[in-house]
MITI-660722 format. One line per 8 residues: their letters; for each residue z, x, y of C-alpha. Coordinates in nm, 3 decimals, always signed. Each point is the difference from the previous one (the first is absolute). Layout:
a = Z/X/Y  ...
//
This chain:
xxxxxxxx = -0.041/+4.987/+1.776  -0.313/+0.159/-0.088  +0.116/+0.378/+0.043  +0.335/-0.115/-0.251  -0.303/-0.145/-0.206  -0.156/+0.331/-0.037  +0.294/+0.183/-0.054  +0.104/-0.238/-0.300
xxxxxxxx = -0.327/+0.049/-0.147  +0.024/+0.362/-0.018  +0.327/+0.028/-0.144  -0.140/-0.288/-0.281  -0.360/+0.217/-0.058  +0.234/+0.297/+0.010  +0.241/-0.145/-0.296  -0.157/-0.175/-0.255
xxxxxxxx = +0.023/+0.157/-0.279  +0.383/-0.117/+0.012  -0.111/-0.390/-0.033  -0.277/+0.067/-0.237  +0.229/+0.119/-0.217  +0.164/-0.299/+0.029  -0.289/-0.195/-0.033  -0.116/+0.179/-0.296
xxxxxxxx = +0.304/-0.098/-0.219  +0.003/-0.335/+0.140  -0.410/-0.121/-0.089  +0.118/+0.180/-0.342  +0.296/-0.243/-0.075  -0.283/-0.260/+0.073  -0.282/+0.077/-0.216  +0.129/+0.256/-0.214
xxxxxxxx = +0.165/-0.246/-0.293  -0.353/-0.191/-0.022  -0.310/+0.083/-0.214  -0.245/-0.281/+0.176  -0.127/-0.011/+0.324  +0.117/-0.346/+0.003  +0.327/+0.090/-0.071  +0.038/+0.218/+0.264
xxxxxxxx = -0.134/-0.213/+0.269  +0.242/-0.303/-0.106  +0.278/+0.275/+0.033  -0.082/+0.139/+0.352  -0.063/-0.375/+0.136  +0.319/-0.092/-0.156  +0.194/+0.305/+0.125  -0.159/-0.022/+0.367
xxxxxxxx = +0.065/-0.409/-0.003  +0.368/+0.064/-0.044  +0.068/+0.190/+0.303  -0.048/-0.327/+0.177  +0.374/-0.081/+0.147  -0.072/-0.369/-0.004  -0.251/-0.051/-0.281  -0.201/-0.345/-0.038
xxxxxxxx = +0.090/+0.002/-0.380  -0.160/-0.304/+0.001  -0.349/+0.094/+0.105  -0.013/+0.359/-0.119  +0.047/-0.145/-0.350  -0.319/-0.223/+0.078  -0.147/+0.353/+0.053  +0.076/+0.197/-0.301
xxxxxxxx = -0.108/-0.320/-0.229  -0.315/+0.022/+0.172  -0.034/+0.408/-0.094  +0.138/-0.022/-0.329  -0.252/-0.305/-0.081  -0.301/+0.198/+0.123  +0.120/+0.363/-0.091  -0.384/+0.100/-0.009
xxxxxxxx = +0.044/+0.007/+0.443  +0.207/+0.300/-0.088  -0.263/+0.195/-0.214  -0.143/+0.202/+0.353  +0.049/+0.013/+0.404  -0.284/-0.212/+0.041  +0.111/-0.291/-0.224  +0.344/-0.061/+0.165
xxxxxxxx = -0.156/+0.041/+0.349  -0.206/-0.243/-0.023  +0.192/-0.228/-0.201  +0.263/+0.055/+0.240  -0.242/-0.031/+0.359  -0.348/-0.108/-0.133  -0.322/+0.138/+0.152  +0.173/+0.309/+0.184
xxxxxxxx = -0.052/+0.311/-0.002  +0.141/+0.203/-0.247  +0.228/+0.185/+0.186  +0.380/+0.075/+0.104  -0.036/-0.276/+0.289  -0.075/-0.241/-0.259  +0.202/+0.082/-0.239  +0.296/-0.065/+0.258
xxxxxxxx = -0.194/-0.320/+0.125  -0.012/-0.140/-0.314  +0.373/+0.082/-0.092  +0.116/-0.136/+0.301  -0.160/-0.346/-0.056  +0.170/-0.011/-0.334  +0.307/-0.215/-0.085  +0.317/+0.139/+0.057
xxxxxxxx = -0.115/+0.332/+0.155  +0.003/+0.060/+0.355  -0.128/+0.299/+0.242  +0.270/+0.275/-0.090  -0.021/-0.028/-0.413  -0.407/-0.033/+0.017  +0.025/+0.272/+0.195  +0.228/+0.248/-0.222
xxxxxxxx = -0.247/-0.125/-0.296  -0.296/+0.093/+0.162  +0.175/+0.336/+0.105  +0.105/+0.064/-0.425  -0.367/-0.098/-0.069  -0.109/+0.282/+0.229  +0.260/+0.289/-0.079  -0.107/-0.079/-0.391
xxxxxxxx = -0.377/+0.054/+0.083  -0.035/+0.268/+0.248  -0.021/+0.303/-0.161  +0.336/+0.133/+0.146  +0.198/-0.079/-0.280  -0.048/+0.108/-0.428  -0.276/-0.237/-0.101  +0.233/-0.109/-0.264
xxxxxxxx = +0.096/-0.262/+0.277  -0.361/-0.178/+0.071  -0.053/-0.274/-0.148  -0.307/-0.139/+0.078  -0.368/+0.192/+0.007  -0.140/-0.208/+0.257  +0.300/+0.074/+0.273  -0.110/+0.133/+0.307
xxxxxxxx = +0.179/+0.380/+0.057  -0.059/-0.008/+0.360  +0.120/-0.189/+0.293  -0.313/+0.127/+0.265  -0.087/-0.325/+0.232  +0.246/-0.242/-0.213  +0.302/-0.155/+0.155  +0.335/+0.070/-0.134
xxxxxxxx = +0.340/-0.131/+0.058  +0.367/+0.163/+0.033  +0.248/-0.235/-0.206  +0.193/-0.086/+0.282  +0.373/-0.106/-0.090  +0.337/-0.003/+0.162  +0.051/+0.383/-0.050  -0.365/+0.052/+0.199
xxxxxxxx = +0.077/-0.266/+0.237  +0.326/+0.174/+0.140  -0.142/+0.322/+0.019  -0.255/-0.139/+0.242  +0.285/-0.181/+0.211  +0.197/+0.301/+0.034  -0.277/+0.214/+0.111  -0.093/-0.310/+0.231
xxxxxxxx = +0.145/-0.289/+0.018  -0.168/-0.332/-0.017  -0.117/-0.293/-0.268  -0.155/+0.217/-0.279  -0.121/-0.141/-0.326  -0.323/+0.052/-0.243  -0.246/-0.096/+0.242  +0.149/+0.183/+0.325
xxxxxxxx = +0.058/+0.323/-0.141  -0.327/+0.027/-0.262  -0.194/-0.112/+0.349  +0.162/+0.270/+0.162  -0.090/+0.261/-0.238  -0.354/-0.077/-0.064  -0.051/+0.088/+0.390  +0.080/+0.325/-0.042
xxxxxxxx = -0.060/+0.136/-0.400  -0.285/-0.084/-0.258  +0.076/-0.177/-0.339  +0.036/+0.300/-0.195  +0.278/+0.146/+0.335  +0.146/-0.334/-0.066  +0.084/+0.067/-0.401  +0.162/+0.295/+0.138
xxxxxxxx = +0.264/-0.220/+0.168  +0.056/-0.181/-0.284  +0.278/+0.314/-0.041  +0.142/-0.131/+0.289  +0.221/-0.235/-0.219  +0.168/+0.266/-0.276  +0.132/+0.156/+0.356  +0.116/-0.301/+0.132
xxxxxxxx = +0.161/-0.108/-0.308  +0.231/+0.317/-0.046  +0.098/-0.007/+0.366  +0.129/-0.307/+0.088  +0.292/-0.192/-0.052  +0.069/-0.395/+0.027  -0.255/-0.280/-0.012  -0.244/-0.216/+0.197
xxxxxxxx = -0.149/+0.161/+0.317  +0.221/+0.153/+0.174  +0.142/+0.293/-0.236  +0.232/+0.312/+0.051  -0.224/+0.313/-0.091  +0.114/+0.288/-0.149  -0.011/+0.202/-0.343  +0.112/-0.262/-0.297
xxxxxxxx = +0.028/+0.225/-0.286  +0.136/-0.327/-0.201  -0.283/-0.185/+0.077  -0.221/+0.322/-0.141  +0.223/+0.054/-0.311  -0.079/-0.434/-0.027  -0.399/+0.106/-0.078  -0.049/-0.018/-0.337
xxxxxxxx = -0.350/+0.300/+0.012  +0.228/+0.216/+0.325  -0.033/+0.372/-0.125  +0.375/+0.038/-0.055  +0.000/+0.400/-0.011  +0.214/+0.131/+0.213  -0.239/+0.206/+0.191  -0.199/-0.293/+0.059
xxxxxxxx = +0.218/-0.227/+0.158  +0.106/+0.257/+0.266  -0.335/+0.095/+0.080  -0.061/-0.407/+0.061  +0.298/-0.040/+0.135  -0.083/+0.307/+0.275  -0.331/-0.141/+0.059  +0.182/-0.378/+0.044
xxxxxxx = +0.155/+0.165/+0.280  -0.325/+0.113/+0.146  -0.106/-0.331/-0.060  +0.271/-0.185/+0.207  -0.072/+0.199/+0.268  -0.333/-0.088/+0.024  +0.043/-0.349/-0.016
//
């Protein structure tokens, strides 16, 4: 396990400019119609929230009242995170602490906010994408946390199998690679996605140039899909 763990990570250091070109296009659909901070913020949260299969409509709406009634917990890093998990630290582990205890959101979506609230902050993309001056740009000592869905889950069961979820497999990781290693993995899902067909756990793997064509910020050149579509193949093997 450890060995294919090593492997994997090398091929996902090796290739990312492939999914932050992805990501690039992606945080810009977010913020990129919106003047305000504010704005932005309420779009991301919104965005992330919806990848929920099974949303609690119900209490995510209690939510989103409470943000849109005191906007001014938007207006810097350390005025959500605290509003969010008071008297922490004002870090990345709080920030997912503190999303996690919300209404309606659960480990996997605080997670992939706490992962956008990163990418937007840490120097490695256009600083047309930060949002906040008080963001930390740096992982160091703090915690982070791979967004852990279906496509990440059956990745994990074909290399081994057994009962992996959020906990198991971000428990797994932090043995063996530091926060910042850990935000590397976080590519580990644009491979997974475009190489596996079916649903739920147990998934056939192979190139799905469909489900690649289906990604609304996929580079469609030519060029570019065979080069992913060669390195897929690497990937496969790998896993």
């Amino acid at each position: 396990m450890e060995q294919k763990l090593k492997a994997i990570f090398k091929f996902l250091k090796e290739n990312r400019q492939y999914n932050k070109d992805f990501q690039k296009k992606y945080y810009s659909s977010l913020i990129k119609p919106f003047k305000t901070k504010e704005e932005k913020l309420i779009s991301i949260l919104y965005n992330i929230a919806s990848t929920q299969s099974r949303p609690k409509i119900d209490e995510l709406s209690d939510f989103f009242k409470s943000i849109h009634s005191h906007s001014n917990i938007l207006a810097s890093f350390n005025n959500f995170t605290e509003k969010i998990n008071p008297n922490s630290p004002k870090n990345y582990k709080s920030l997912f602490d503190g999303m996690k205890k919300q209404k309606g959101w659960g480990d996997k979506t605080a997670a992939l906010f706490t992962k956008v609230i990163f990418h937007l902050h840490n120097k490695e993309y256009a600083n047309k994408f930060s949002i906040w001056d008080d963001t930390p740009s740096f992982l160091d000592d703090d915690k982070f946390f791979l967004p852990v869905d279906f496509v990440i889950i059956s990745i994990f069961n074909k290399i081994q199998e057994g009962k992996w979820n959020f906990k198991s497999i971000n428990t797994l990781l932090e043995k063996h690679y530091t926060g910042k290693q850990i935000e590397v993995w976080d590519d580990l899902w644009f491979w997974g996605f475009i190489t596996q067909h079916g649903s739920g756990i147990n998934r056939e793997f192979g190139w799905n140039e469909n489900k690649y064509w289906m990604m609304k910020e996929s580079n469609k050149s030519e060029n570019i899909i065979t080069e992913i579509k060669s390195k897929a193949k690497i990937f496969l093997e790998l896993i």
